[in-house]
Structure formats: structure tokens, C-alpha cells
C-alpha positions in Angstrom: 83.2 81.0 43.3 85.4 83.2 45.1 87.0 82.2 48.4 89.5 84.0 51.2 90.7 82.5 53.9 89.5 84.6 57.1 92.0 83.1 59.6 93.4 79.7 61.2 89.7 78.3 61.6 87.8 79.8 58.8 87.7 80.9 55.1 85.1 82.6 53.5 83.1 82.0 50.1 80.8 84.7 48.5 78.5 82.9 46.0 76.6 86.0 45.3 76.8 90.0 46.0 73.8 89.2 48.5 75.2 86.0 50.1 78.1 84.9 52.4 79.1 81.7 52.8 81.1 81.0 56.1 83.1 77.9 56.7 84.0 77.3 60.1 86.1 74.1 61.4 84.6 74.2 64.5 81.4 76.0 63.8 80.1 74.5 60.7 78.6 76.0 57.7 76.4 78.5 57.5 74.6 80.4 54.8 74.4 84.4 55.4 71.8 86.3 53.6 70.5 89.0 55.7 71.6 92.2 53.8 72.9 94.1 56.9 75.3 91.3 57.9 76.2 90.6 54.2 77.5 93.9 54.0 79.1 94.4 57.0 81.0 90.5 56.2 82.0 91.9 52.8 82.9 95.4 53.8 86.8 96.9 54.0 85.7 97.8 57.8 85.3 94.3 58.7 88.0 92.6 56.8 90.5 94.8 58.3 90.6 92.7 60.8 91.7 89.4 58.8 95.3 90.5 59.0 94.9 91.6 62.8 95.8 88.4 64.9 94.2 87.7 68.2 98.0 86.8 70.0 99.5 90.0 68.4 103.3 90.0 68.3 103.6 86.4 69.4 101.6 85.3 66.1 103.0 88.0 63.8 106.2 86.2 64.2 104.6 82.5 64.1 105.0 81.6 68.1 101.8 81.5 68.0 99.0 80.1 65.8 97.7 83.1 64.0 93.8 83.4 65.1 92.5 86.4 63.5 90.7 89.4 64.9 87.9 88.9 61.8 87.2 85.3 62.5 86.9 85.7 66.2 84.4 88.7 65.4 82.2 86.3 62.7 82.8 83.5 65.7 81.4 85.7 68.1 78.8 86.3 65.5 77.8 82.3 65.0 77.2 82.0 68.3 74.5 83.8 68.7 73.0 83.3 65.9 72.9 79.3 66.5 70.9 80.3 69.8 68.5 82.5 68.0 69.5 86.2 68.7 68.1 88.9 66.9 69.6 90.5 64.3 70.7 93.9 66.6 72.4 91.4 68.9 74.5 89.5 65.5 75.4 93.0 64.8 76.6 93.6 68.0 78.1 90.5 68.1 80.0 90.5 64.3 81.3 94.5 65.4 82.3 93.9 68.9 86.3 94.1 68.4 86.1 96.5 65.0 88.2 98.6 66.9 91.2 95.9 67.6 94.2 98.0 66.6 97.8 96.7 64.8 99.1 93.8 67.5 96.0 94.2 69.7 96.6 93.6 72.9 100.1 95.1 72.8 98.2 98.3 71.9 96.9 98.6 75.7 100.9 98.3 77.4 102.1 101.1 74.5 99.0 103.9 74.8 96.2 102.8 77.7 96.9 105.3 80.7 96.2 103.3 84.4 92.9 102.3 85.4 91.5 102.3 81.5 89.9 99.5 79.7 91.9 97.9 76.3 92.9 100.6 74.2 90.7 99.6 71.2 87.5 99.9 73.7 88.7 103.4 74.8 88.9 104.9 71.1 86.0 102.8 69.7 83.7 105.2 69.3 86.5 107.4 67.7 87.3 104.8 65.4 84.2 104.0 64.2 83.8 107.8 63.6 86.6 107.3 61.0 84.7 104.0 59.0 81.3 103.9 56.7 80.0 102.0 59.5 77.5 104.6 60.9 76.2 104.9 57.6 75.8 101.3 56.5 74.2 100.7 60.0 71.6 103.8 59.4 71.0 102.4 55.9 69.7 99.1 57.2 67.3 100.6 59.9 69.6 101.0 62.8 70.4 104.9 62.8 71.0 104.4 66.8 73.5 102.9 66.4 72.8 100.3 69.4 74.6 97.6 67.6 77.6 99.2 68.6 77.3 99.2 72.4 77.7 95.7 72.8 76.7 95.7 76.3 73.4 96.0 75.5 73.2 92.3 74.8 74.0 90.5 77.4 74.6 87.4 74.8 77.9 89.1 73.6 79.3 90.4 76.4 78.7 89.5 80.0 81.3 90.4 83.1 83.5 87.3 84.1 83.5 84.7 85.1 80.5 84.1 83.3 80.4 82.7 79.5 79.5 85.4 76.8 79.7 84.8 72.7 83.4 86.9 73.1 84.3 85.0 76.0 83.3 81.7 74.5 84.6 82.0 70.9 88.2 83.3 71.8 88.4 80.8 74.2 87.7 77.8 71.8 89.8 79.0 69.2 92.5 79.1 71.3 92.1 76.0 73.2 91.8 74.1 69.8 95.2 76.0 68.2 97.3 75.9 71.1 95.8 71.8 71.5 94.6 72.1 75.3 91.1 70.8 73.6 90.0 68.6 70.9 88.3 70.3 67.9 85.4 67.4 68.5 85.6 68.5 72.3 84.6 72.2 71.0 82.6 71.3 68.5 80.7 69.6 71.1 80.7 72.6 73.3 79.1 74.5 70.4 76.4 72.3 70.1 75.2 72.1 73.3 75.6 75.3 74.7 72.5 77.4 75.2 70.7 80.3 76.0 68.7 80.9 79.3 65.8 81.3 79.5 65.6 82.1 75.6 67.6 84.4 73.2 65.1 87.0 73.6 64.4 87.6 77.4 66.1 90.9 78.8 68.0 88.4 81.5 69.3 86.1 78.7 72.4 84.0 79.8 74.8 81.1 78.1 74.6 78.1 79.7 76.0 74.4 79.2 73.7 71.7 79.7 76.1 69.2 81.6 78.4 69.5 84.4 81.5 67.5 82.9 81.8 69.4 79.2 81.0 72.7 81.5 84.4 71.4 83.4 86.4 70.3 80.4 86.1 73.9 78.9 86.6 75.6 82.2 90.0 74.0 82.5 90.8 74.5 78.9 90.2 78.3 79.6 92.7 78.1 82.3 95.3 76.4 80.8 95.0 79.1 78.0 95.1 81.8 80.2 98.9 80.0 82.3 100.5 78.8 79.1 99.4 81.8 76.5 97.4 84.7 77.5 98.9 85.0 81.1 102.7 83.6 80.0 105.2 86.4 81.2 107.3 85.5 77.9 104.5 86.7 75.7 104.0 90.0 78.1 107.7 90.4 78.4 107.3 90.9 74.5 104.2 92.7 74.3 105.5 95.2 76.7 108.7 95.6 75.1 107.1 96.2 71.5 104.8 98.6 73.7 107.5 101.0 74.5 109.0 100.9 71.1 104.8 102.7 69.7 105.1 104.5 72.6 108.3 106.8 72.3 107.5 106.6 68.3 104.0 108.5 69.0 105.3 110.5 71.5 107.6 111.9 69.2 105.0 112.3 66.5 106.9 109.3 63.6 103.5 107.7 64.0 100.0 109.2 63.9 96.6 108.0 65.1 95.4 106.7 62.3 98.4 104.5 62.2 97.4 102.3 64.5 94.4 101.1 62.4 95.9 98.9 59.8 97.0 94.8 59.3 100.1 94.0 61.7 102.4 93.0 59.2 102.3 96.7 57.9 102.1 98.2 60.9 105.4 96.9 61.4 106.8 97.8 58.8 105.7 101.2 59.4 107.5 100.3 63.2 110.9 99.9 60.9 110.4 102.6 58.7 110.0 104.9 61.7 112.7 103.8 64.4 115.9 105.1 64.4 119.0 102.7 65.0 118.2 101.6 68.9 115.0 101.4 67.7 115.6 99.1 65.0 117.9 97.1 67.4 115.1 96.5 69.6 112.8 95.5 66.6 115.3 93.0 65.3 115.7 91.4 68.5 112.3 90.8 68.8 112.1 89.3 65.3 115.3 86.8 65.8 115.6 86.4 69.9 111.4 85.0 69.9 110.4 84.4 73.2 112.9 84.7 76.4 112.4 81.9 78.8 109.8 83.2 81.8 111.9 82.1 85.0 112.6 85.2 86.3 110.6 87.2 84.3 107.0 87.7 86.7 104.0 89.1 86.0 103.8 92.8 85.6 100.5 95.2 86.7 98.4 95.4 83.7 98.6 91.7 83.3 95.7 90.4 83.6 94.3 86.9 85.2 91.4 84.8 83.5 89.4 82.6 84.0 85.5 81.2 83.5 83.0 80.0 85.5 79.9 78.5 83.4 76.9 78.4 84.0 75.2 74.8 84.2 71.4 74.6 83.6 70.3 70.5 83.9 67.2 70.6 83.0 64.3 70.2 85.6 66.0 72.9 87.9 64.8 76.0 88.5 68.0 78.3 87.4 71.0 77.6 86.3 74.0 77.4 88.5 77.7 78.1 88.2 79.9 75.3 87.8 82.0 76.2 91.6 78.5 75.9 93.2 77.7 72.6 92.0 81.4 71.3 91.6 83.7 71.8 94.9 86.9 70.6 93.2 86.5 73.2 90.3 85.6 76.0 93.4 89.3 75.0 95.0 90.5 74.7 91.6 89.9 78.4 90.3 90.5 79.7 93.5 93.8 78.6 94.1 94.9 79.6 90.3 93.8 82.8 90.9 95.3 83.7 94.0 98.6 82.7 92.8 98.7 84.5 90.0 97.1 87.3 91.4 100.0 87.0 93.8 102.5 87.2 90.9 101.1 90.3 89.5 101.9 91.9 92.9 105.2 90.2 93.3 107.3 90.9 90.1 109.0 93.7 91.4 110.5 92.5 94.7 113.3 91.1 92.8 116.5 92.3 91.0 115.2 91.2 88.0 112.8 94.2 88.8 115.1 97.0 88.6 116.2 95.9 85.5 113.3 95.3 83.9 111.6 98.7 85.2 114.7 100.8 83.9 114.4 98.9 80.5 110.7 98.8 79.6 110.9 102.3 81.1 112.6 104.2 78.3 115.5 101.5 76.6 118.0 104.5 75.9 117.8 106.4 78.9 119.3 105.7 82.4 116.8 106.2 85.5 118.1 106.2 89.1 115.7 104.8 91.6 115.3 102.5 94.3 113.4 99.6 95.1 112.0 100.6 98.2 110.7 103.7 96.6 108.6 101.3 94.7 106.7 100.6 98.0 102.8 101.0 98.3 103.1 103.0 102.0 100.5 105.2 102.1 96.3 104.3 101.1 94.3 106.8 100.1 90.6 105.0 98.6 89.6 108.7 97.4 86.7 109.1 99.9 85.2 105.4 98.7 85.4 104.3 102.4 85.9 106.0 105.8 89.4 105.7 107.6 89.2 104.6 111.4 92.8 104.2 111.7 96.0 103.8 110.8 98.6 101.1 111.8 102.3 100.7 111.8 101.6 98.4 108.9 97.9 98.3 108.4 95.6 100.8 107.7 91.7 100.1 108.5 88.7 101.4 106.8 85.2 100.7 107.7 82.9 98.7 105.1 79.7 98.4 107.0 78.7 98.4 110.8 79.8 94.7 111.1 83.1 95.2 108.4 86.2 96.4 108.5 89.0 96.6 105.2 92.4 95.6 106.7 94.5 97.0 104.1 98.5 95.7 104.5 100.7 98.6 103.1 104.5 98.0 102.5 105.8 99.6 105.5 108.4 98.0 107.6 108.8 99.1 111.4 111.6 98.2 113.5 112.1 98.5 117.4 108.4 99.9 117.6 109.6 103.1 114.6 108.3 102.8 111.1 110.9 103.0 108.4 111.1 106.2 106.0 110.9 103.8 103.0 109.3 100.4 102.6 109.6 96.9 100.8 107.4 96.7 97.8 104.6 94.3 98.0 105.3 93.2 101.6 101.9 94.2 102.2 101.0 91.1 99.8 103.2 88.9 101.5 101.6 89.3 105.0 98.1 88.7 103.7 98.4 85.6 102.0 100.4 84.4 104.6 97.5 85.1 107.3 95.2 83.8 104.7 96.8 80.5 104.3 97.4 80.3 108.6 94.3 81.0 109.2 93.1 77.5 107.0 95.8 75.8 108.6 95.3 76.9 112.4 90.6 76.6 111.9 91.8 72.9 110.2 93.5 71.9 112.9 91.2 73.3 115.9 88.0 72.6 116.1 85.6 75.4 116.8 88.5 78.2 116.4 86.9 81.6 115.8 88.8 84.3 113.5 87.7 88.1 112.2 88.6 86.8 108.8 86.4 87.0 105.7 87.5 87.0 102.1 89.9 88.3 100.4 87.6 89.7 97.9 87.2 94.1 97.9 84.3 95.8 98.7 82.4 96.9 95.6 83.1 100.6 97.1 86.2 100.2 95.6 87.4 102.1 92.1 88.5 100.2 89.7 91.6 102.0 89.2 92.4 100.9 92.9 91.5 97.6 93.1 95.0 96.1 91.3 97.2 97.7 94.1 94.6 96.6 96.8 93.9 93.2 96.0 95.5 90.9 98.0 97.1 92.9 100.3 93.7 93.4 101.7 90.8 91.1 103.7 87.6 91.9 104.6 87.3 91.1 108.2 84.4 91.3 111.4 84.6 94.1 113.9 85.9 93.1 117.4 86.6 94.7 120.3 90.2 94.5 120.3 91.8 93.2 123.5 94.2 95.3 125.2 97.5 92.9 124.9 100.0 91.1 122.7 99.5 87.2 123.3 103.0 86.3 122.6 104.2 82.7 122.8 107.8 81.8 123.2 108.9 78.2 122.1 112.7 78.6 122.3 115.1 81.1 124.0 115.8 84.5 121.4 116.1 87.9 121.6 115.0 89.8 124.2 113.9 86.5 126.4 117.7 85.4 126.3 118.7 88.6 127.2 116.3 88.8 130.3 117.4 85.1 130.8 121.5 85.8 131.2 121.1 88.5 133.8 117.8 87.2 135.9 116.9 83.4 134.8 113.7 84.5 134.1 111.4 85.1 131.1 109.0 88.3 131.3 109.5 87.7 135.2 108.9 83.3 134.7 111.3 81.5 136.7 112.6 79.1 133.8 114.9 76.0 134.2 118.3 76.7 134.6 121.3 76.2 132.0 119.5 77.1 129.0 121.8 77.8 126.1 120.7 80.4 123.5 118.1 79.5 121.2 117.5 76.3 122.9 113.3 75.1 123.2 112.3 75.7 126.2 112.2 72.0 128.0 108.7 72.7 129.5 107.5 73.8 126.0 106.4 76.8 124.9 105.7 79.6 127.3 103.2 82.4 127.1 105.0 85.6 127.8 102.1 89.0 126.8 102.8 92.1 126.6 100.3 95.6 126.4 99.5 97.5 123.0 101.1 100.5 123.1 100.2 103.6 121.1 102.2 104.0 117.5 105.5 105.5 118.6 105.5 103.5 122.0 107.2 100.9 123.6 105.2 97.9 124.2 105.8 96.7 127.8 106.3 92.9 128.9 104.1 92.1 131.9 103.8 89.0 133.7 100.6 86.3 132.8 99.2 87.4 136.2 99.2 91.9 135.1 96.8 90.0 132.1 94.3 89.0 134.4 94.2 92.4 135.7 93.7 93.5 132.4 91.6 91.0 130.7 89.6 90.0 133.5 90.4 85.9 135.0 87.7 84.6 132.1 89.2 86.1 129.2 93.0 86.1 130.5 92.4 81.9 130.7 90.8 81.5 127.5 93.8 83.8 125.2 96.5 81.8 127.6 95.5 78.5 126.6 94.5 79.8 123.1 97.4 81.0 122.2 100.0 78.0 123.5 97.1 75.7 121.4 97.3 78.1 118.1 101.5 78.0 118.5 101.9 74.3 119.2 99.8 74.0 116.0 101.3 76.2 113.6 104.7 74.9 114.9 104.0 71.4 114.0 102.6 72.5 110.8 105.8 74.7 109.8 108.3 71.7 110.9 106.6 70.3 107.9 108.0 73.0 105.9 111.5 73.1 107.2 110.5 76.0 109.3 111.0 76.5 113.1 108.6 79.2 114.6 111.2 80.1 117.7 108.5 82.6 118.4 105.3 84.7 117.7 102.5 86.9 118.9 98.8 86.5 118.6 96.1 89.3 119.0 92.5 88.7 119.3 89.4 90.5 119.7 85.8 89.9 121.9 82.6 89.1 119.9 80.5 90.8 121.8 77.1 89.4 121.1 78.7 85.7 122.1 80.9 86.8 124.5 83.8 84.4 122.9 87.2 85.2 122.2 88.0 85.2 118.6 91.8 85.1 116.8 92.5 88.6 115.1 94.4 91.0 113.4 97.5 89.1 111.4 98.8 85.7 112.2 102.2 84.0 112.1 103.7 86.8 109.3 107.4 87.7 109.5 106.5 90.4 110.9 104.8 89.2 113.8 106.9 85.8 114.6 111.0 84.4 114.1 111.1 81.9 111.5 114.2 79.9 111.7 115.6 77.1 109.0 115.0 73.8 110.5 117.8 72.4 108.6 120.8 75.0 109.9 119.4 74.8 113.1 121.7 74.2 116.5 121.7 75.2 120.2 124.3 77.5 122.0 124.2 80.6 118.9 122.3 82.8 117.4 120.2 81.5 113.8 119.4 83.0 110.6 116.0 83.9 110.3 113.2 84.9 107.5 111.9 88.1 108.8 113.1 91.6 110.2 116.1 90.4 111.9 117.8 91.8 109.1 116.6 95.3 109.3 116.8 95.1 113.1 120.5 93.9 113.0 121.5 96.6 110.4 119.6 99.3 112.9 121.9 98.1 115.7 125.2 98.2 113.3 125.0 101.2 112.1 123.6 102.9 115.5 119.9 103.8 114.5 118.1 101.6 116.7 114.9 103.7 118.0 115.8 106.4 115.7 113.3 108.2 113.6 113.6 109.5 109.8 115.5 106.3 109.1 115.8 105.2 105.3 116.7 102.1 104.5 119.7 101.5 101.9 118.6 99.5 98.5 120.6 96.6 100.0 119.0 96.2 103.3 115.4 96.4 101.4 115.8 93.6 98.6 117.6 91.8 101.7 114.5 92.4 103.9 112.1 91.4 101.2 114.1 88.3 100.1 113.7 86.8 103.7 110.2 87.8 103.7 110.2 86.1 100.4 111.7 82.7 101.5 109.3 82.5 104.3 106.5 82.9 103.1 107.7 79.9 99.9 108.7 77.8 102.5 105.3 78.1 104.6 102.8 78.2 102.0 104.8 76.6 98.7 104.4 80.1 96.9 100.3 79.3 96.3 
């Protein structure tokens, strides 16, 4: 009886020209008869896809296990099945990737434009124009060709985080082959996984019985998706191998139909078509394997994954995800995501950037920019939500009578002018930074109000905005904004020193006498505010007692006290962290249906507080600093201070961002 072996799981026997025999190691045997999916198992279509490996160029050169396109399609295909789908929905299922090209994945960094799902879902339907498979479908009763939209069944594909038979199936291959799984702990998953209420009802969902093997394959998923599907040395070669199909189609050495055939001789057609930089590149990629990831970052267009299944025990009424019945999985998935989402945004604000941008950009040409001009300065959500202003850093746009969008951009102002140019994801920086304070400061005071919300976008977003947008953006409740800066002072700096030398006072404060710069004051801190001027202005230091003519005596108290509480917090915190806060300011906002004062705007950011290294720190000088000091120092130097229409050189940007950089590592441990 012939046999073929499908991929790294799976082989394939045909007893008969109206049978299929399918041997799965973690799915079983199974017996396949029904003429439609007989045909489709046996036809050239289909098996196409046995030499088209999930990983792409990592497995094609054997850093990988080599999980084939074909026997994640008949995986997809099982599942179903073993819950009882009809035979529309095994189609779906067994088709559902048909139109993987060469490599796969690599496919979407060498031809998808921005904001497009994978290439091979972009040109399916011109694929499949190309194959018998409209015919064979018609010839078995299914002329609609519905079996071909596979998000008509809900059993094969389902949005994340939730478990579908594509979501499932890829992800227990891959935990088995790259061994963050037992095969007995997937073949467990398989049999106990489920379909809610029943294969057959229009709201049909997979589910996992129990709680723990719901957990196990969760994590699994995410160790997949840091160690293989997520690992910048597998992007750094996808994207590389991506610009090499790219300039060969642009100059017309390989044609669309090209792109449908095994990977081993698509790459030979790769070779065949280069010329001798080309094959350079192709070589190094065949001996080099994969370079090590420090330094390498995540890239837009990489993407983060991750699951959340859903648990139905029986006796409930519906099932559940897992974070709502399991808090340590909530924190768990969380956390992953925000720091790689993080990294996504952060690639680029280091040198390594420039390199890498003028190299996957075109290898054999040289381009002449600068990293600032990488900087996302401006919003513009296309009309998806009204603008009620803009900011020297933040622009806000309203979400709903209660909701606003804080959106951090990358600009940089300095001595109350905003910059020509800005620092690329610095905007990122300053929001998970607040994010993380604003844990930190609600922890450690009881009953402490803030505007924030979630970091999660509004679902007015596009989807082509939402990569640039998320996380450097937070969801947060309308206030009425008071009318002053709440600025705390813990030791002598800047302007206060200077006020100090000529007057002994601080924004008009007597303070002790023989201070030496940079010195905390002996007192503690003192709360110094100042008014909000317009954009353009000079914000003016006034005395505590001009706030209670502006605040009223209630409100003046309450952002006095609150503010010294909120800095003697955060200071203890960051002390922690090797970090003295010398200084910061605080704005906050009026709830006006409870009348109570509640913390605002962005907290304890390098651009709203002096950082200082606790372990260079000493009395009687000045002290290096992670935030603008930098920029505001070079300003002075070169005689631009107040100035409008300034640019910043290259230098003083990736200067600027690496302090921003360092302090937000050192405050929040780079999570």
C-alpha cells in the first residue's frame, strides 16, 4: 500500500482510489472516505503544500523542525472532524492555508503593502482562480464555493485570543517539535477539547474542559510565540530573504506564479535569478544560520501571540476564558504582551536601527536619513475620532462623552518650544512609564484617584493605525483640568538653585540657608506650582498662596498635600531602582460629579521630572540625569534656547532617546 510522508507529524497511506488513510502522531488514525475530502487529500492542489514548511526559511535550512503547510491543513482538518463538523466546515478547514506561498510567512515582509493581512490571505482568491479547486468543489455539490471563506465557520477560524482548529493545530505542532510540550500532553489536549454548545450551532466555540490542561497549552503557545514565532533572529532572516523576492519581482526575474511552488525550488529559482550581491546575500543566509538576537529588536510587522482558551467545567452556564477564572494567567499574558508590544515600537531608537533600516531597505544602495526623522510627530486617525486638542507632546481625541484618547507622539519640547524633529518612539516610552506609575503610586495610596483606563484602542480605530498607536496611547476619563502645574521639589536643581543663589528663596519660600547645589532639601520636599500657560508660553512660578486664589482654599489643600504624598512615594519607590527623582510635576483634574480631585495627565516621565543616578550621586555639583537635560544643555551651548525652527542634530536625538531609554529600564525593568 502506498505511503508518503506529509510532514514532521504525519504520513499518509492511500489504500484505495476512494480512501485516505491519515496517520497522525498526535492525532491518531483516521480513516477518510468521503469523496470530496478524498480528492481534495489526493489532489496536486493540496499536496503542494507538503514541501511548504510552516517556519519558512528557518526550516528550509533545518533550524527549525520542518512542520509542513499540508499537515497543518489535514491537522486543522482532524480537528474538526473529531468534534463533529459538517462536511462544509472540514472543507474549510482542510483549504484554509491553500494559498501559503514558497517560505510562507516570509512572503508577507517581501510583497504585503502596510496595513494588509498575510500575503497568501490577500491573493487567495486569485490563487485559487489559478487551481482545479473551483471545479472539484462544484463537482461535489458546493458550487458556492463557501468552503473557501473560512470565516464562515467559526470552528476554523476565530479572532484571538480565542482557540480555533488553525490556532490550535499550529500551535500543538509546534509546541511538540520545538519540545515546550509533551506529545502525551497534546495528545491529551486533543482529546479533551470540545465544542460549545455543539458543532452545529451558528455560535459554535472550542473549549477545554479543565482549567490546568487549558493553562499548560496557554503557556506552551507563549513560549512558542518568544522562542520561535516572535524570535527577532528568525525575523532578522525572514526580512532579509524578503528584500532579496522583493527587488527580484520588482525587476520582473520572478513572476507571480512563481511564488506558488515547494520552498526548496523556490530557492533555487532565488539563485538562478540573483545576480552576484544577490547571491552573496543568499549564501550568507545558507552558511551564517541564525545571528544571535541581542541587539536585533523587533521590527513593525512583527507580530505578538498569544491564546486565551476558553474553559467550559461542566454545570456552568458558559464557558469562560482562562484570565477570568485564572488571575495569575490574566497578569501573565498581560505582562508578555506589553513588553513585546513595547519592543515592536522600540527597535528603532537604537544605532543598530540605522543600520538595519539602510540594509533591509535596499542591501546595494546607500540611503541618507536620520533618526529623528523616523519620529511619529504628527496623528492624523483619518476622521475615526474628533480632535479636541493638541499638546506639546500629546494630542487628545474624544472617544465618548465620558473618554478621551491621550495619544503620546514623539515630539520633544525644550524651554516651553517644540523641537522641529523628534525622538522616535518616545511617545511609547512616556506611556508605559505612566502606566507602570500609575500601579505603583494607586498601590501604595489608598483611595488615590487617576483619569487612567487601559491601554487598549478604541475599536474606532483602523487597523492600519493601530501598530503606530498602540502603546503610546491610553484611554482615560474626562476631567476638568485644573489650572496649575503641581510641581514638587525634593532637592535643589535648576531653576530653584538659581532663584536660591540670588534670593535664598524657592518660588518666593524662604528655605534654610547654606544649601549646596543639588542638595535635598533638609525640611523635605517642597511644593513649588506653577500656572499652565498656552503652547508657546512661559509657564509662570507663583507662590502656594496665588494657588489658593486660583484653586479655591479646598482644592488648593487637597493638590498640596497630594502631590508631596504622590512624590514621597514615587521617590521611595525609584530609590529602589537606583533612581533619585530630584524633581517633578503633577497635573490633576476635578471629577465633577464627586467633587474629588483625581491625578491626571502623565506622571513621573522624563519629560515631566529629573531623574538622577543614585549611585554617582554627590552634593555641591551638578548630576547627570535621564531626561531632557541633554537637549536643554545643547540649546544653551549652541545659543538656541527659546528659539523656534530648531532641529535637532542625529547626535543629540539618539543621545536624548538613550537617557529616555535608561530611565525608563531603570524604573520599570524594561516590562
Amino acid at each position: 500500500m502506498a505511503s508518503r510522508q506529509a510532514g514532521y507529524f504525519q504520513s499518509l497511506q492511500f489504500p484505495s482510489e476512494s480512501s485516505v488513510l491519515i496517520h497522525d502522531q498526535i492525532y491518531g488514525d483516521h480513516h477518510i472516505t468521503e469523496p470530496i475530502l478524498v480528492e481534495l487529500l489526493r489532489s496536486p492542489t493540496l499536496q503542494r503544500l507538503t514541501g511548504v514548511w510552516q517556519s519558512g526559511i528557518t526550516a528550509l535550512f533545518n533550524l527549525g523542525p520542518r512542520v509542513s503547510r499540508f499537515e497543518h491543513s489535514v491537522g486543522a482538518f482532524l480537528l474538526v472532524r473529531k468534534v463533529g463538523a459538517s462536511v462544509a466546515e472540514q472543507v474549510a478547514a482542510l483549504l484554509h492555508d491553500v494559498s501559503h506561498t514558497a517560505l510562507s510567512h516570509v512572503m508577507d515582509w517581501a510583497l504585503s503593502k502596510p496595513g494588509e493581512d498575510s500575503y497568501h490571505e490577500e491573493h487567495k482568491a486569485r490563487y485559487i482562480a489559478m487551481t482545479p479547486l473551483p471545479e472539484i468543489l462544484a463537482r461535489h455539490g458546493f458550487a458556492d464555493l463557501k468552503p473557501l471563506e473560512e470565516h464562515l465557520y467559526p470552528l476554523v477560524e476565530r479572532p484571538a485570543p480565542h482557540l480555533c482548529a488553525d490556532r490550535l493545530d499550529y500551535a500543538l505542532r509546534d509546541a511538540v517539535a520545538y519540545e515546550k510540550m509533551s506529545l502525551s500532553e497534546a495528545q491529551g489536549v486533543f482529546r479533551a477539547f470540545a465544542a460549545f454548545p455543539d458543532a452545529e450551532s451558528p455560535a459554535r466555540l472550542m473549549v477545554l474542559p479543565d482549567v490546568s490542561l487549558a493553562l499548560r497549552l496557554a503557556r506552551a503557545y507563549m513560549e512558542c510565540d518568544r522562542n520561535v514565532w516572535c524570535n527577532p533572529s528568525h525575523i532578522d532572516m525572514y526580512k532579509r530573504t524578503g528584500q532579496i523576492i522583493r527587488d527580484l519581482v520588482e525587476q520582473g526575474k520572478i513572476s507571480d506564479n512563481d511564488l506558488w511552488c515547494p520552498d526548496d525550488e523556490f530557492w533555487a529559482l532565488l539563485r538562478s535569478a540573483s545576480d552576484a550581491n544577490g547571491i552573496k546575500e543568499l549564501e550568507r543566509l545558507e552558511t551564517e544560520g541564525a545571528p544571535k538576537a541581542k541587539g536585533l529588536g523587533l521590527p513593525p510587522g512583527a507580530k505578538v501571540r498569544t491564546i486565551d482558551p476558553d474553559v467550559y467545567v461542566s454545570g456552568e452556564d458558559k464557558p469562560c476564558p482562562l484570565s477570568v477564572v485564572d488571575d495569575v494567567w490574566a497578569r501573565e499574558r498581560q505582562e508578555y504582551i506589553q513588553k513585546i508590544q513595547y519592543s515592536l515600537h522600540l527597535c528603532f531608537l537604537y544605532r543598530s536601527f540605522a543600520y538595519d533600516f539602510i540594509r533591509l531597505s535596499s542591501p546595494h544602495q546607500t540611503q541618507h536619513f536620520t533618526m529623528a526623522d523616523q519620529a511619529y510627530t504628527t496623528t492624523d486617525l483619518q476622521g475615526a475620532l474628533p480632535l479636541v486638542a493638541r499638546g506639546k507632546v500629546r494630542d487628545l481625541y474624544e472617544v465618548d462623552e465620558k473618554t478621551l484618547l491621550f495619544i503620546a507622539t514623539d515630539r520633544i519640547s525644550a524651554y516651553d518650544v517644540i523641537m522641529e524633529n523628534g525622538i522616535p518612539n518616545k511617545g511609547v516610552l512616556l506611556t508605559l512609564c505612566t502606566k507602570t506609575w500609575f500601579k505603583i503610586l494607586t498601590d501604595a495610596i489608598p483611595g488615590l484617584r487617576t483619569h487612567f483606563l487601559t491601554l487598549d484602542l478604541p475599536p474606532q480605530i483602523p487597523a492600519s493605525l493601530r501598530p503606530v498607536l498602540q502603546n503610546r496611547s491610553m484611554q482615560v476619563r474626562k476631567l476638568k483640568i485644573l489650572p496649575i502645574e503641581a510641581i514638587v521639589r525634593g532637592y535643589i536643581t535648576g531653576s530653584a538653585w538659581n532663584e536660591y543663589k540670588k534670593s535664598g528663596t524657592v518660588h518666593g519660600i524662604p528655605v534654610a540657608p547654606g544649601l549646596q547645589e543639588s542638595q535635598a532639601f533638609p525640611d523635605g520636599p517642597i511644593y513649588t506650582p506653577s500656572t499652565k500657560a498656552e503652547q508657546g508660553e512661559h509657564d509662570e512660578n507663583i507662590h502656594p498662596d496665588q494657588a489658593i486664589q486660583i484653586l479655591g482654599a479646598t482644592h488648593a489643600s487637597t493638590v498640596a498635600a497630594l502631590a508631596i504624598k504622590l512624590y514621597k512615594a514615587a521617590h521611595e519607590y525609584a530609590l529602589t531602582r537606583g533612581v533619585i527623582i530630584a524633581d517633578t510635576k503633577f497635573e490633576f483634574g476635578l471629577d465633577e460629579a464627586t467633587n474629588e480631585v483625581v491625578l491626571a495627565d502623565e506622571v513621573l516621565t522624563p519629560d515631566s521630572s529629573r531623574f538622577w543616578p543614585k549611585d554617582s550621586y554627590a552634593v555641591g555639583r551638578g548630576q547627570q540625569s535621564f531626561d531632557k537635560q541633554f537637549l536643554r544643555d545643547w540649546l544653551v551651548r549652541e545659543g538656541l534656547k527659546g528659539k523656534e525652527g530648531v532641529r535637532m542634530s542625529e547626535e543629540i536625538a539618539l543621545k536624548t532617546s538613550e537617557k529616555y531609554k535608561e530611565a525608563w529600564e531603570r524604573i520599570t525593568g524594561g516590562v
